[in-house]
C-alpha positions in Angstrom: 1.9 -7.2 7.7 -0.5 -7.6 10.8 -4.3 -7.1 11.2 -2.7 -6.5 14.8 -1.9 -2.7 14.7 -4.4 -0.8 15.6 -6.1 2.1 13.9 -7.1 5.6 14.6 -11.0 5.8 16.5 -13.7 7.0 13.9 -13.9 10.8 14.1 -17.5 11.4 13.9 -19.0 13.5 11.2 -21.1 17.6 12.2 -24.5 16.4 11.8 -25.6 20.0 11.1 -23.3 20.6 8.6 -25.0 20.9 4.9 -24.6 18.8 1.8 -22.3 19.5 -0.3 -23.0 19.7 -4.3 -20.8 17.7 -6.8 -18.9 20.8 -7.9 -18.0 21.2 -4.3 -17.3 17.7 -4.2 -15.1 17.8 -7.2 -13.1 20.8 -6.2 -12.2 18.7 -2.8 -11.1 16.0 -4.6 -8.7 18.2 -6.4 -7.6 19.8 -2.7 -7.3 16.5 -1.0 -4.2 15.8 -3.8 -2.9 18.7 -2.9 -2.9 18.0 1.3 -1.7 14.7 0.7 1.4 16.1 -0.6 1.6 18.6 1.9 1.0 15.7 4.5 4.8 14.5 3.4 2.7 11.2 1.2 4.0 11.5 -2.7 0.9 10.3 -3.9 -3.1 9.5 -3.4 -5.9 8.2 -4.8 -9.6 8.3 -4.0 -11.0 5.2 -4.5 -14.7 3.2 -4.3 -13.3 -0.5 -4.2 -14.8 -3.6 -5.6 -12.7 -6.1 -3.7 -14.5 -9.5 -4.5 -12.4 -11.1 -7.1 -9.6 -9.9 -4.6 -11.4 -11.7 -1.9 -11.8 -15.0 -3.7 -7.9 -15.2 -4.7 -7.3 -14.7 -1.3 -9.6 -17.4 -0.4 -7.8 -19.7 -2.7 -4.1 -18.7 -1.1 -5.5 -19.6 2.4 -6.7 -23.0 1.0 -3.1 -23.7 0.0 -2.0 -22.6 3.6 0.5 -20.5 2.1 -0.2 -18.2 5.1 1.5 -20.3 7.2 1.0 -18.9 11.0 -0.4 -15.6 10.0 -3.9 -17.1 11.1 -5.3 -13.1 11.3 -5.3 -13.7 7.6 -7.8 -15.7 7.7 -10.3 -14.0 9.8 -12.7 -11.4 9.5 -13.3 -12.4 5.3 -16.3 -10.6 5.3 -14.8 -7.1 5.9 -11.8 -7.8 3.7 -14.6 -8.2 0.8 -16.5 -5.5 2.1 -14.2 -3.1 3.6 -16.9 -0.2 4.5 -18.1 -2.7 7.1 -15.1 -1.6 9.1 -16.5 1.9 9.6 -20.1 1.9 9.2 -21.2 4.9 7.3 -18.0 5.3 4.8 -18.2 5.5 1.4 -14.3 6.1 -0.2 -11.2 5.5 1.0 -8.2 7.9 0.4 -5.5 5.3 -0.2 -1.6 7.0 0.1 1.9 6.0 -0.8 5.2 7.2 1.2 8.7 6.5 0.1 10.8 5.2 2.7 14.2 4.2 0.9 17.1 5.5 2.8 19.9 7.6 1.6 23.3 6.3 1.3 22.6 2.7 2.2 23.9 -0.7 -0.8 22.0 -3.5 -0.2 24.2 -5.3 -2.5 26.9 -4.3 -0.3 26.0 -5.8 2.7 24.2 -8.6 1.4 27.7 -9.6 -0.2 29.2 -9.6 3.0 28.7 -12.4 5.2 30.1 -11.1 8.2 27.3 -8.0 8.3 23.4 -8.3 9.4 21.1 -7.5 6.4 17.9 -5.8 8.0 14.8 -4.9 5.3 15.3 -1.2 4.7 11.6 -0.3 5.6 12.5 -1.3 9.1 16.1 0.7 9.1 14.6 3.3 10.7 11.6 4.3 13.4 8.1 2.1 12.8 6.3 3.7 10.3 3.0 2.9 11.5 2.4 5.6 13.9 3.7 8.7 12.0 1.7 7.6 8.9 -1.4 7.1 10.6 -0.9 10.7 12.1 -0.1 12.3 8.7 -3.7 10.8 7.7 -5.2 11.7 10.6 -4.0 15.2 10.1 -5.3 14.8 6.5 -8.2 13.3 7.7 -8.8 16.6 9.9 -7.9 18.9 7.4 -10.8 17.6 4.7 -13.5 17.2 7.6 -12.7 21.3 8.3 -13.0 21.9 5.0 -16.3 19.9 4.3 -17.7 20.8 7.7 -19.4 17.3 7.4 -17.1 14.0 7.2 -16.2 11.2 9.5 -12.6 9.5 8.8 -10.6 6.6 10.0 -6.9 6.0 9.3 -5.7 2.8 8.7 -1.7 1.6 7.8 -1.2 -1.8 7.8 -3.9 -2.7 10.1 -7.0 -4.3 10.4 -8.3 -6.4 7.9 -7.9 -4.1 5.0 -6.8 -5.4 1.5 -4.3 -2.3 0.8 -2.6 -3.6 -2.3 -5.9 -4.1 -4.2 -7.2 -0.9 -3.0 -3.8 0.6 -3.8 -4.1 -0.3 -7.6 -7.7 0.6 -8.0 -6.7 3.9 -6.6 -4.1 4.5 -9.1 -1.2 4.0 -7.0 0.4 0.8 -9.3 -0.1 -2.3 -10.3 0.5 -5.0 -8.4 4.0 -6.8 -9.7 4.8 -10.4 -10.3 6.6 -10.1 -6.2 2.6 -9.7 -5.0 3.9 -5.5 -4.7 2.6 -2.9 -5.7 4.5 -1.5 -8.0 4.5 2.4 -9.2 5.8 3.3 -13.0 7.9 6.6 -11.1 9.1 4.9 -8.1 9.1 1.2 -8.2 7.8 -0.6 -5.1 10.3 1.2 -2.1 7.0 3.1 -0.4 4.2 2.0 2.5 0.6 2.2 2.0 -2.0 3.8 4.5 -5.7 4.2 3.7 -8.5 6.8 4.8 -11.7 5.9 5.1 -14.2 8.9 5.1 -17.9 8.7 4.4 -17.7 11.5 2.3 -18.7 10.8 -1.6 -15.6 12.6 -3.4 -15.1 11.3 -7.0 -13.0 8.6 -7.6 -9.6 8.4 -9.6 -8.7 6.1 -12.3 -7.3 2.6 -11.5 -4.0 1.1 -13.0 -5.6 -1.8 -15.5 -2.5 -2.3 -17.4 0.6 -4.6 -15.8 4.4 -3.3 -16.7 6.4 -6.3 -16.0 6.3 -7.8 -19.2 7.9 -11.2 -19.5 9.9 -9.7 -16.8 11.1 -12.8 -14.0 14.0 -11.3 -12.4 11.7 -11.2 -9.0 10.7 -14.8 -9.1 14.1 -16.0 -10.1 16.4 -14.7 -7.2 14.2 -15.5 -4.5 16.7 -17.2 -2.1 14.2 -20.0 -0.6 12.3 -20.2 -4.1 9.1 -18.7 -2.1 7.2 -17.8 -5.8 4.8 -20.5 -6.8 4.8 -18.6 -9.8 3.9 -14.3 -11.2 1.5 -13.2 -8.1 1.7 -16.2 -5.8 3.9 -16.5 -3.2 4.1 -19.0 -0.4 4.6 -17.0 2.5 6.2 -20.1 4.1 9.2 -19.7 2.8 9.3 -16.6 2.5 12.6 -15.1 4.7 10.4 -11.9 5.5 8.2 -14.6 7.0 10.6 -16.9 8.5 12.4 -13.7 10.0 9.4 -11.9 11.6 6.5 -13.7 11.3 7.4 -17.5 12.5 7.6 -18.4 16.3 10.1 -21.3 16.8 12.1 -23.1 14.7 13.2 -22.4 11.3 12.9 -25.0 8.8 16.6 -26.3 9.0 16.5 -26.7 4.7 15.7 -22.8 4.8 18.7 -21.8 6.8 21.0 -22.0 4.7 19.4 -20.2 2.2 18.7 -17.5 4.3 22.4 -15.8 4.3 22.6 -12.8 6.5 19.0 -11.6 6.1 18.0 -11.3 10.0 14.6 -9.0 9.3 13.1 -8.7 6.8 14.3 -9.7 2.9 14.7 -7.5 -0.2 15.8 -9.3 -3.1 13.0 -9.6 -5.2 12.5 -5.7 -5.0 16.6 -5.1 -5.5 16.6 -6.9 -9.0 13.0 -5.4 -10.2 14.3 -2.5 -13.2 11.0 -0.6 -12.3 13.1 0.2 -9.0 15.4 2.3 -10.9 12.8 5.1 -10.5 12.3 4.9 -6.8 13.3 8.0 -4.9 15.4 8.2 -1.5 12.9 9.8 1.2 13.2 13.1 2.7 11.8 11.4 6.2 14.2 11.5 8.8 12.4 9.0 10.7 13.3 6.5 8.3 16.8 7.2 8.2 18.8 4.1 9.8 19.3 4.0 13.5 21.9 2.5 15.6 24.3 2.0 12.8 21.5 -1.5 11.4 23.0 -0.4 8.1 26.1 -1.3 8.2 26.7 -3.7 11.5 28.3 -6.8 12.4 26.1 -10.1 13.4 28.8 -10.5 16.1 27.7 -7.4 17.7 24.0 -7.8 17.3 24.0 -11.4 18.2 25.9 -10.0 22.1 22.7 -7.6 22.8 21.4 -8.7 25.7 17.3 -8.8 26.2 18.0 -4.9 27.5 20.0 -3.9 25.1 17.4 -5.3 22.3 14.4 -3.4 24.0 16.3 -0.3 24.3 18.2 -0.6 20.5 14.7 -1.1 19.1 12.4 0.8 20.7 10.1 3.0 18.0 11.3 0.3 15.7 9.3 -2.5 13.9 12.0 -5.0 14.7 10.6 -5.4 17.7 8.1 -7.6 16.6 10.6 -10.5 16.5 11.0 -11.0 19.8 14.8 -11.3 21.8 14.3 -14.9 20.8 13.1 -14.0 17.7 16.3 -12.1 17.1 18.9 -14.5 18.5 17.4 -17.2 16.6 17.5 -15.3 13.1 21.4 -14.0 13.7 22.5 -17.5 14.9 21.0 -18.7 11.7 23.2 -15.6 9.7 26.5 -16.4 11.8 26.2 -20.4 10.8 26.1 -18.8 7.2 28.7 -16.3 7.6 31.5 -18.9 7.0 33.5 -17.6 10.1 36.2 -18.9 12.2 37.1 -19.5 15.5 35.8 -16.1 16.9 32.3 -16.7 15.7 32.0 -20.2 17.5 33.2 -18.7 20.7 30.5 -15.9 19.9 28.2 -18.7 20.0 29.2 -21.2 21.7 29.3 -18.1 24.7 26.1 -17.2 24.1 24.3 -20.6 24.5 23.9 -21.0 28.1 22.2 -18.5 28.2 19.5 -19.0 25.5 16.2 -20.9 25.1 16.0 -24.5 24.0 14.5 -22.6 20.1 17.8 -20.9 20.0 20.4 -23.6 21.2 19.3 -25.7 18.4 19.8 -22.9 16.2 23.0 -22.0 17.5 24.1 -25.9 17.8 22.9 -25.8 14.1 25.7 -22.8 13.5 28.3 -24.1 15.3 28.4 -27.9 13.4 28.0 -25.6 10.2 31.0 -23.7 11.3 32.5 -26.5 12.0 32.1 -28.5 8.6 32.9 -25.5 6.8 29.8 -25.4 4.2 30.4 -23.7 1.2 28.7 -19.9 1.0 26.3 -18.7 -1.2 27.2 -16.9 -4.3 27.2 -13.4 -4.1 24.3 -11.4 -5.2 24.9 -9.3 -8.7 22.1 -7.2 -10.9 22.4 -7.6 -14.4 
């Protein structure tokens, strides 16, 4: 989501180590498959990318400012095109998949219920950036030992790196009509890391053919109609965006739309029938913490600044900010279509706020107060 994150340093390559002959090559290609799965990632691809079509769409999106305040998006186009600028002297990248839906956690569940905070499931548990860019690290060591001449840089959403495109070319999936990546055995539920080595494995095969067919259900339950249309979104009003992304105030003909999505929103991957195959992850780390699976905005929304550090520390929730959060779950109790106790929640948490989150909270409490009509509940056909 952010060019922010930072990567692992380049591990340089043994200068004295000999070439190694495309048999050789092969085999380790064949190996590196096999570490990746041992690495805890359920699948890999090698890949030499050609990125410049890629490059160019994502040239016209920024023209359309459908980036919104994401400004890192549009910087550093050259090495987004030309990715082995990056690390100077690579040649592939290893590009990974990892599974993170929890076990025992509806969605629909506490979507349809107003009174709960919905949080995006790939931030239920610890931040994923950190363990993944170990895992290929380790990786990363474990082919250099083995070819006793490589250099290797992990990357997970960080830096300018086009992952989705390098994802499909890969073989991970195709990308969907949501802008995901989607995978024909476990639908779209799984983060992407790269590797860059400057090592000359052969490559895998790419995904070239699309699965979703005449297939809308993504681009038809968006909540704030963010889909321009198949592959485009406008990040603008996009909740995931709105939520995480966007400092100060929130659009006030969004809000309403927004329900109680406080982090983070799921729905166009809940309703795609490719998700039918995805599989719950064995990583504990992205097992939900603190209850955010199943806990009331009410309680959230009385964290203090302390309590929010502590409650989200290791967690990519943090990136919202205490503001951040009181804004978003002021926005959720003025949709929750609560009484008296949730405008004393609010109205007792005001003096206490920044001027961003009074008006949100002022926004809630007239809401309240006019009783406005709910959304309709979220079904799957």
């Amino acid at each position: 989501m952010t060019d922010s994150v930072s990567s692992t340093p380049i591990q340089p390559a043994q200068p004295t180590a000999p070439e190694l002959s495309d048999k050789k090559l092969t085999a380790l290609a064949k190996q590196v498959h096999l570490w990746a799965a041992e690495a805890g990632f359920q699948e890999c691809g090698i890949v030499d990318p050609d990125l410049e079509e890629d490059a160019n769409q994502l040239h016209q999106w920024l023209e359309k400012h459908y980036h919104g305040e994401m400004s890192y998006l549009a910087t550093n186009t050259d090495k987004r095109r030309a990715p082995y600028l990056l690390v100077p002297g690579s040649c592939r990248i290893i590009s990974v998949r990892m599974d993170y839906t929890p076990p025992a956690f509806s969605s629909l569940k506490v979507l349809n219920s107003p009174e709960k905070a919905y949080i995006a499931r790939y931030t239920l548990g610890r931040d994923y950036h950190k363990m993944m860019r170990k895992r290929l690290t380790q990786l990363g060591k474990r082919i250099a030992e083995a070819a006793g001449n490589m250099g290797y840089r992990a990357f997970v959403d960080s830096a300018p790196v086009m992952e989705r495109p390098i994802a499909q070319q890969a073989g991970i999936g195709w990308t969907g009509k949501h802008t995901l990546i989607l995978n024909r055995h476990a639908g779209s539920w799984f983060f992407l890391g790269e590797l860059f080595i400057d090592l000359p494995l052969p490559t895998d095969p790419p995904v070239e053919k699309q699965h979703c067919g005449s297939c809308t259900a993504c681009l038809d339950i968006c909540p704030t109609k963010a889909f321009t249309g198949p592959y485009e979104l406008d990040a603008t009003r996009c909740i995931s965006y709105l939520t995480i992304e966007k400092k100060g105030a929130i659009p006030e003909e969004l809000r309403p739309l927004m329900g109680n999505r406080i982090f983070g929103c799921d729905d166009c991957q809940l309703v795609c029938p490719w998700n039918r195959f995805a599989k719950q992850t064995e990583e504990t780390d992205f097992h939900p913490r603190h209850q955010l699976d199943d806990v009331s905005l009410i309680d959230l929304f009385n964290w203090n600044e302390a309590a929010f550090l502590k409650r989200t520390e290791g967690s990519a929730i943090r990136r919202t900010g205490y503001d951040g959060w009181l804004r978003n779950i002021a926005v959720a109790l003025g949709n929750s279509g609560g009484g008296k106790e949730v405008i004393d929640a609010l109205e007792a948490k005001r003096p206490h706020c920044s001027e961003m989150v009074t008006e949100h909270i002022d926004w809630a409490i007239k809401r309240l107060s006019d009783g406005e009509t709910l959304l309709s509940p979220i079904q799957l056909k």
